[in-house]
N, C-alpha and C positions, 0 to 999 in steps of 0.2 A: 060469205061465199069463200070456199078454199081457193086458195091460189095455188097455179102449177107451176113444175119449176124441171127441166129438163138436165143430165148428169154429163158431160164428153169427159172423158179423161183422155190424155195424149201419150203417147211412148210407144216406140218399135217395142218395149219391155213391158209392156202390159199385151199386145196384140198377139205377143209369141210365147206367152206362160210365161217369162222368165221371172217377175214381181208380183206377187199377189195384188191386183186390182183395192186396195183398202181404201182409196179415199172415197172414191163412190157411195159406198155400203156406209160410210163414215158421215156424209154429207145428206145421202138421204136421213138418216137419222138424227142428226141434228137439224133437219129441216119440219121437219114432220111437229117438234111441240111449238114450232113459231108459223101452226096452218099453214103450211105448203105442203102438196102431194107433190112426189117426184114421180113422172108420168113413162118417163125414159132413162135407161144411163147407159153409153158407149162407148167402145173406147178403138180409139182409130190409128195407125203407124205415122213417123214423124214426116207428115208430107201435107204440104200445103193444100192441093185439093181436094185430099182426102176432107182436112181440118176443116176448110171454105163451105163444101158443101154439107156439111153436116149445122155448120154454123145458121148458113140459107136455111137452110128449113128448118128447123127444129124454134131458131129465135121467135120467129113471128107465134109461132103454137101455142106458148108459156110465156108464164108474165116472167121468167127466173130463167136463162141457161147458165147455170156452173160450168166454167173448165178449167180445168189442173191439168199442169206440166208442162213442158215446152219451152220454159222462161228462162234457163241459162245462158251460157253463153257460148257454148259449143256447137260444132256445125250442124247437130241432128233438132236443135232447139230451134224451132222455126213458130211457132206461135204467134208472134208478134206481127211478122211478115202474113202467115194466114189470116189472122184477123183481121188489119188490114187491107189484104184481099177481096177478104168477103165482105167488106164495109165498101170497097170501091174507093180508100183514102189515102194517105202518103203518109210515110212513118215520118214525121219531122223530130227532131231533138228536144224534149222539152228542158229547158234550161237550165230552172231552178231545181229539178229533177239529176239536173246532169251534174250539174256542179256541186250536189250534196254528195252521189256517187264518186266524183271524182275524191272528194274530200277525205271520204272516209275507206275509200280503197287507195291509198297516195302510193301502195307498191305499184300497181298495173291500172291507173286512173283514166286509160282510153279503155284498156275491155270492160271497165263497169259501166262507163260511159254509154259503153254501147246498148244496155240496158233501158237507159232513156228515150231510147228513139221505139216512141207509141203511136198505135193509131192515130190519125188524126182527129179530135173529137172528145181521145180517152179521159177518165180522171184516171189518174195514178193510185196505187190501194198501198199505203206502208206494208213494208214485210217485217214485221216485229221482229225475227229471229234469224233473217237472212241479208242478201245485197237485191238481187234483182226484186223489183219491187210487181208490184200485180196491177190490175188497170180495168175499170169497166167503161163499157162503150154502150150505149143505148139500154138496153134490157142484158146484157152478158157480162157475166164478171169474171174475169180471166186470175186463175191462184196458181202458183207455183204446185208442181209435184211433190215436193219432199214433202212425208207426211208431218211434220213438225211444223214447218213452215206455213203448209197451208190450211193447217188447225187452226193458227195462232192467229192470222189472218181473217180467216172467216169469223174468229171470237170475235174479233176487234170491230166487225161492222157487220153482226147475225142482227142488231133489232131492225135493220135496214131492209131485211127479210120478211119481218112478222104481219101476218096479214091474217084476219081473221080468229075462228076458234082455234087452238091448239088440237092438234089429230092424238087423239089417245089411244092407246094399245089395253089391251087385254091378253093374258095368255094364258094355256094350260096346258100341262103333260097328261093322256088318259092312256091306261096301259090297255088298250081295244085295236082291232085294225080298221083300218079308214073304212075299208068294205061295209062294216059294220056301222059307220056314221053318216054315210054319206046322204041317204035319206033328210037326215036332222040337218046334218049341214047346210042345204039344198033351201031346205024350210026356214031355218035363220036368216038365210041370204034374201028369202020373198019375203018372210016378214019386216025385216027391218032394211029397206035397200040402201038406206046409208050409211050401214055398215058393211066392208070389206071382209069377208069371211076367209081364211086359210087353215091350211089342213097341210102338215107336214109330217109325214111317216118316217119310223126308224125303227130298226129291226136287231136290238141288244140281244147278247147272249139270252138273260133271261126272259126274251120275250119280246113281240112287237108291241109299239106304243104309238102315237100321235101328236103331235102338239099343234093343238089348235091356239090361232092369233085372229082378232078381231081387233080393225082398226075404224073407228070413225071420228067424228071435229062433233058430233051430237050425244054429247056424256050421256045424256037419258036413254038416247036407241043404246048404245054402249051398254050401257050398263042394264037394261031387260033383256037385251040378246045375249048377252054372255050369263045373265041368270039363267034360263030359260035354259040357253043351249048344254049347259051344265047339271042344269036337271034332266035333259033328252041323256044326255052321254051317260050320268054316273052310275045308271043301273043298269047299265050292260058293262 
């Protein structure tokens, strides 16, 4: 059975355009060959209830919520404290946590410090390539924003994810307009319902095209629906 796994991203700078959204698109995608469907992905301004409530609902839904960003040390960086919140626990200090930050920031060893202070409950998640480190709490696993950081992180503990068949993709570019497929498309989706049919149009100089993506965790439906559908499309 697939496992589900829900997206939040955090920043006033993703909510306002100012950063392209990457880690999202980045995490579903690394999630998808270790069987998890991502079902949602958000992204909310630096404000605790926004954070909280999103957190309430979405956890119980999916056995997986991701969230990135937040985890600095500057005033807008409030994640720690949302979390938290929407657990109903106390940020206490973890120690051996604290005292490795201090160690290895010894210019400024109380603002790293301050990184330590997690949910009550958390594990602490290493940050291969940074200071503030990341923390999962019940089913939530909290990664820093910086897209390096939170790459580096999620490699470092993705088997902890894999559940199930791996979701595999299929794709094609046909130079047709959707109008023209949407019939066959319609009919790949009833025949095979465990595969996730798309249909993506773009309209080049020379011409409109399509690209159709077929995602399923069942390689045999996979792979007759994208036969099939590819004999519907290629003679028009």
């Amino acid at each position: 059975m697939t496992a589900t796994a829900s997206i939040l991203t955090i920043g006033n700078e993703l909510v306002s355009g100012d950063v392209p959204n990457t880690n999202a698109s980045w995490l579903a995608k690394r999630l998808a060959p270790l069987g998890v469907a991502v079902r949602l992905v958000a992204a909310v301004p630096d404000e605790i209830e926004a954070i909280a409530d999103v957190v309430r609902t979405e956890a119980p839904r999916v056995d997986f919520l991701l969230v990135t960003g937040g985890l600095g040390g500057t005033p807008d960086d409030l994640t720690r404290e949302a979390l938290a919140h929407a657990f109903g626990v106390d940020q206490p200090e973890v120690g051996e946590l604290a005292a490795d930050l201090r160690a290895r920031f010894a210019h400024d060893p109380e603002y790293a410090a301050r990184w330590a202070r997690l949910p009550a409950g958390s594990r602490p998640l290493a940050n291969p390539l940074g200071g503030a480190p990341g923390f999962a709490i019940e089913n939530v696993y909290v990664l820093p924003g910086l897209p390096a950081e939170m790459e580096a992180m999620f490699a470092a503990m993705e088997e902890e994810f894999r559940r199930g068949s791996p979701i595999a993709t299929w794709r094609c570019t046909y130079r047709t307009r959707e109008s023209a497929i949407a019939s066959a498309l319609a009919e790949a989706g009833e025949r095979w319902p465990s595969v996730l049919v798309g249909s993506y149009p773009a309209f080049p100089v020379d011409g409109p095209q399509v690209e159709i993506v077929l995602k399923s965790s069942d390689a045999d439906a996979l792979a007759a629906a994208s036969a099939w559908l590819d004999d519907a499309i290629s003679p028009r």
